[in-house]
C-alpha positions in Angstrom: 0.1 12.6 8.0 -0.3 10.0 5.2 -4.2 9.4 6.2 -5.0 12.6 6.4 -3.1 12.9 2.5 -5.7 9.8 1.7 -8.6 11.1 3.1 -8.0 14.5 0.9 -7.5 12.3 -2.4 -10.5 10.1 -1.7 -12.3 14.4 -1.2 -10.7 15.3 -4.5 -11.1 11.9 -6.7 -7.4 11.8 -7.0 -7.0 8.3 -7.2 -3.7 7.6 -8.4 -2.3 9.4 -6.0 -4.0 7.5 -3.3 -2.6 4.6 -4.4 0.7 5.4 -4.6 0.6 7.5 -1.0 -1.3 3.7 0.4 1.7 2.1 -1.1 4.0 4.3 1.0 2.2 3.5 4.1 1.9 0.4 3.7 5.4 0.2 3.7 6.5 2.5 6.4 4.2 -0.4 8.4 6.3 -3.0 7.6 9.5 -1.6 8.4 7.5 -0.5 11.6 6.3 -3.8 12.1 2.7 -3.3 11.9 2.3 -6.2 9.9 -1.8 -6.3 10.2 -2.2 -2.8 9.7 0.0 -3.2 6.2 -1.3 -5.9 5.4 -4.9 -4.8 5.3 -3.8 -2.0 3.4 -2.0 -4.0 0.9 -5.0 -6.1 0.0 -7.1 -3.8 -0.6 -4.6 -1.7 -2.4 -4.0 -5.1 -5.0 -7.8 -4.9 -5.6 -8.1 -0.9 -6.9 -4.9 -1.6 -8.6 -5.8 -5.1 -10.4 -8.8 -3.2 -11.3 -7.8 -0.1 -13.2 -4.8 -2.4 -15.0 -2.1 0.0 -13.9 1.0 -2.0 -14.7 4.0 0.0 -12.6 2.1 0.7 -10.0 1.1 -3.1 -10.0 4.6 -3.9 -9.0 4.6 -1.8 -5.9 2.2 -3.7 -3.9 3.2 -7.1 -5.2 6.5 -6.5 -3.9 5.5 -5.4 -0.6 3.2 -8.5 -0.3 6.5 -10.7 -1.1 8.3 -8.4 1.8 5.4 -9.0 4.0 5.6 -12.8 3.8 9.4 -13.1 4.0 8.8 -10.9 7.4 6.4 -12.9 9.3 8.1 -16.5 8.0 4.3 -17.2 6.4 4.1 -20.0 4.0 4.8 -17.5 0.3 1.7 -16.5 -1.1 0.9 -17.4 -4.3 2.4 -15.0 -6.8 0.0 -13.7 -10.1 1.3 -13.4 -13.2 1.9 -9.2 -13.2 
């Protein structure tokens, strides 16, 4: 359901709202445990996000990331200054 919400926000240049829906997903993966598929939306989620300068929604993903590494017991990624 949440791709296909995506896929009609990329149609209709809604981009805010993709990025907070990606956000979502990206966290219903984790707590599913699809750590690859969450994390490759996460990354790419940072990159629009650091782009456009969005401060609140800059939180969301950073957060997630830190969730992500806690997860999978990865050495913690290096943490930007929000």
């Amino acid at each position: 359901m949440y791709k296909r919400q995506i896929q009609w926000c990329i149609q209709e240049k809604r981009s805010f709202l993709k990025q907070r829906i990606q956000a979502r997903l990206a966290k219903i993966y984790l707590e599913m445990k699809a750590f690859k598929d969450a994390l490759k939306i996460l990354n790419r989620l940072v990159k629009e996000v650091k782009k456009i300068d969005d401060k609140p929604l800059m939180v969301s993903p950073f957060v997630l990331l830190r969730y992500f590494s806690l997860s999978t017991h990865c050495a913690p990624r290096p943490m930007t200054a929000i």
